[in-house]
C-alpha positions, 0 to 999 in steps of 0.5 A, a space after each residue: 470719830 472726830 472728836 469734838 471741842 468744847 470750850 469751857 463756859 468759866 473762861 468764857 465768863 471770865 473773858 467777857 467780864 473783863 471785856 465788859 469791863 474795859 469796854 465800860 471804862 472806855 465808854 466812860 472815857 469817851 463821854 468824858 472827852 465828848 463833854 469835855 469837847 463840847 462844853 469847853 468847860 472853865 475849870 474853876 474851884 470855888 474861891 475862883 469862881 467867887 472872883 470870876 462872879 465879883 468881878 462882873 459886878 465890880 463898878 462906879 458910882 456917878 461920883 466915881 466911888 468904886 462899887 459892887 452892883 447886885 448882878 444877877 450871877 452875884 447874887 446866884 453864888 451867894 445862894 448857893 455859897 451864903 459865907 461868901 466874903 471879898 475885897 475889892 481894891 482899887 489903884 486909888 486905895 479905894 476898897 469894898 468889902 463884903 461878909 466875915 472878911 477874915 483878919 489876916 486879910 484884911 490888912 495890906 499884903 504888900 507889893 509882891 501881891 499888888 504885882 500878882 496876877 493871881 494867886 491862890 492863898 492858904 496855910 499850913 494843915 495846922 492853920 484854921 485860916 480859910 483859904 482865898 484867891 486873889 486876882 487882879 482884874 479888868 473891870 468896868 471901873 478899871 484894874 481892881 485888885 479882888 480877894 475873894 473866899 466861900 468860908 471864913 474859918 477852916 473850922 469844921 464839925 465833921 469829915 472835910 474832903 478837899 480836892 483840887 486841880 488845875 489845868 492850864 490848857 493851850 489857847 489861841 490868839 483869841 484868848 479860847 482854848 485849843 483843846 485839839 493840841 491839849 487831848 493829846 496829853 489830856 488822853 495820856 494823862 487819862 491813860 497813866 491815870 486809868 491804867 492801874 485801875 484797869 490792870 488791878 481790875 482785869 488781876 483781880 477778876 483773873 484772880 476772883 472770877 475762876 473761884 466765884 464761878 466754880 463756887 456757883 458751878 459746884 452744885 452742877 458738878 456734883 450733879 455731873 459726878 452723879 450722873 457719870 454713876 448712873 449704869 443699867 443697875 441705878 437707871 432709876 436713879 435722878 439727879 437732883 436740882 436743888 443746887 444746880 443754877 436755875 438756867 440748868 434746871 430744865 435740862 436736869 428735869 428733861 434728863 430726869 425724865 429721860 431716864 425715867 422713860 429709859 427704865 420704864 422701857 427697859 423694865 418692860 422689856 426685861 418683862 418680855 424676855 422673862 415671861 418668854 423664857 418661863 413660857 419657853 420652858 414647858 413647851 421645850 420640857 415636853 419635847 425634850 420628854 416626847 424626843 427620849 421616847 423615840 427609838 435611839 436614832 442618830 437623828 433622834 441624838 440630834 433632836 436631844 441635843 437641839 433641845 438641850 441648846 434650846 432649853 440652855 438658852 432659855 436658861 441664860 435669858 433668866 440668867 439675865 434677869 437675875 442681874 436686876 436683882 438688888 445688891 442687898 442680897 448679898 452674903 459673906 460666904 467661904 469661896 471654897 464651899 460655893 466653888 465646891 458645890 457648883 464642881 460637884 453639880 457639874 462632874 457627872 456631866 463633865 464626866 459624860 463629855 468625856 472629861 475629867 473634871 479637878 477641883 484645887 481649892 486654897 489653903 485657907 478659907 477666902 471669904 467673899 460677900 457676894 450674891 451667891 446664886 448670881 456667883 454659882 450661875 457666872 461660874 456655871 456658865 464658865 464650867 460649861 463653856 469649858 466643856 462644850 469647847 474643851 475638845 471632848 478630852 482632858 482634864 477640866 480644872 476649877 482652882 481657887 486662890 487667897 487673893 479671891 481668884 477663880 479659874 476655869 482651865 481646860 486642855 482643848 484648843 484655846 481661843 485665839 489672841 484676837 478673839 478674846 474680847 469678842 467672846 464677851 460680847 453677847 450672841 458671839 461665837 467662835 464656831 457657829 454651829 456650837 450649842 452654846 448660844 453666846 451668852 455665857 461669858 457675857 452673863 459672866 462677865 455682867 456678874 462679876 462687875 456687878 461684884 466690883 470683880 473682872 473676868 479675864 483670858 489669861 495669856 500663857 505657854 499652856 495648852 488650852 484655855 484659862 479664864 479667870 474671875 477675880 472677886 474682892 476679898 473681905 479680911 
């Protein structure tokens, strides 16, 4: 039989999050270059930003005094940033000046500053002087100098966050920007940017993801564990849902019901075959009475013995029943007084057969808490398999050990290497014409494991067969 291959559904998770997750950060990268294409943003802080909407309003008058118009995009930024201040200066040492002007700049800043192009100015951590920015640009009323700032004090009441960034990306002849040469380093910066996010992701849902899903999965597992305890003895169990996952839950309740129809089944046809054992019996008691009334025939010997296999096999079909029994009903008892009785029930018809039958008990007591009439009936069935296949001759032997081992020992011709674990099996026989019907080493061996014991050939130099059963000992 080919052996299937199952996969394990807490791998599975764990690779499709983490696939899940890279692909979401890939997304995430793809807009964010995809907007970076289309929009070809300028990328501004906001004293630039005060500069770059100053400047657009930055005009004369008719008697050529430098001015600054109200524009439209003037008068949106100051909206939306109402502290803005600046100053505008010209060549002439004409200037215009707006709102707080901090004192530190409102004084000249020499010639390194009237040189720059543009310069970003702030102070040391300590400083509660704002920033600002400076740039000098063409305008309609020519090349202004402009200092522009959102705040006038760096003063604050509460958390301030400040981030900034600059990128100086490739430009063409027009003075646009080339974003085709700048994506390359654009995705490598992205890359070393992304790239520890995404290994400390993909460690810890490796790390995380195995205990979160077995966490989630333990209510299953037990119920996995439970199920692989349900035997004919607890058919009727069911297996619980209250901590298996919701999508689980049907196949629960369809296993449940399937058990349930299984018990019912086999309960009804545990009925059946005790109902027919029991009606069995009066028929086979009254032709065993009618056929030891008929003159000593061989052929009426024969009938006698048919009867006997016939009545035996009815007894072993209630044998079977008896395994339904609840283990509740068991007792403490002394082995060597069970073992004893059952010899004792059995010596006149071993005697009859032809055999001698010896009884070894152990030196002190062994005691064991069994089903006793379950126990007398495995041992029975041993005792008369031994004598219906001893050869006729010998010495039947039932000894007993402190450790809780019986065994069942005669001198006939023994059962053969490869068909020892055939005879266990229901209906098997090794000679097809004995009156054993093949149910006793069976019925023995249910037994015993019902006991938590086991039942088996023993292998040896000796002549015969040795079959032992072996029962936990109480100390």
């Amino acid at each position: 039989m080919k052996k299937v291959r199952t996969r394990s559904l807490q791998w599975i998770l764990v690779r499709r999050m983490i696939l899940l997750q890279a692909a979401t950060l890939l997304i995430f990268i793809v807009l964010c270059a995809a907007a970076l294409w289309i929009a070809n943003p300028r990328l501004l802080i906001d004293n630039e930003a005060a500069v770059a909407a100053i400047k657009e309003a930055v005009g004369r008058d008719g008697s050529g005094r430098l001015i600054v118009h109200e524009t439209e995009g003037l008068a949106s930024f100051r909206e939306g940033f109402p502290n803005v201040w600046y100053i505008v200066r010209d060549g002439n040492g004409q200037s215009v000046r707006f709102g707080n002007v901090p004192g530190v700049y409102a004084r000249n800043f020499g010639d390194l500053l009237g040189e720059a192009d543009h310069a970003t100015i702030g102070f040391s951590e300590d400083d509660l002087r704002p920033e600002a920015y400076l740039e000098n640009a063409a305008t309609r009323a020519g090349t202004v100098q402009i200092i522009a700032g959102t705040r006038s004090s760096r003063e604050t009441d509460g958390l301030e966050l400040s981030i900034s960034a600059t990128v100086d990306v490739a430009r063409n002849p027009d003075g646009s920007r080339n974003w085709e040469k700048a994506l390359p380093a654009l995705a490598v910066i992205i890359l070393i940017l992304l790239l520890p996010i995404v290994l400390v992701m993909g460690t810890t849902t490796l790390v995380t993801t195995p205990a979160v899903v077995r966490r989630s999965f333990a209510g299953l597992v037990e119920t996995v564990r439970q199920a692989a305890r349900i035997d004919i003895g607890t058919r009727a169990m069911q297996l619980p849902v209250k901590n298996v996952p919701q999508e689980i839950a049907p196949l629960v309740h369809a296993f449940n019901e399937a058990l349930a129809r299984l018990a019912q089944g086999y309960d009804r046809h545990n009925r059946f075959l005790t109902d027919a054992a029991h009606e069995l019996r009066t028929p086979i008691a009254i032709l065993r009475t009618r056929a030891e009334l008929l003159k000593q025939e061989p052929q009426s010997a024969r009938l006698l013995h048919d009867i006997e296999r016939l009545s035996h096999l009815a007894q072993q079909l209630l044998d079977h029943q008896m395994l339904d029994r609840p283990t509740d009903q068991r007792q403490l008892v002394d082995l060597r007084d069970l073992v004893s009785r059952v010899a004792a029930d059995f010596a006149p018809l071993a005697i009859e057969a032809g055999y001698d039958l010896a009884f070894e008990p152990p030196p002190g007591k062994a005691q064991v808490e069994v089903n006793v009439l379950q126990i007398e009936r495995a041992l029975a069935n041993l005792v008369r398999n031994a004598i219906e296949h001893g050869g006729g001759s010998g010495t039947i032997t039932i000894a007993i050990d402190g450790t809780g081992g019986i065994e069942v020992r005669d001198e006939g011709p023994g059962i053969p290497a490869e068909e020892r674990e055939n005879v266990f099996e229901p209906f098997y026989r090794l000679q097809p014409q004995s009156r054993g019907a093949g149910l006793g080493l069976n019925l023995a061996r249910q037994i015993a494991l019902l006991h938590d014991g086991t039942i088996r050939i023993l292998t040896g130099s000796w002549h015969g067969a040795r079959i032992r059963m072996e029962l936990p000992v109480r100390s």
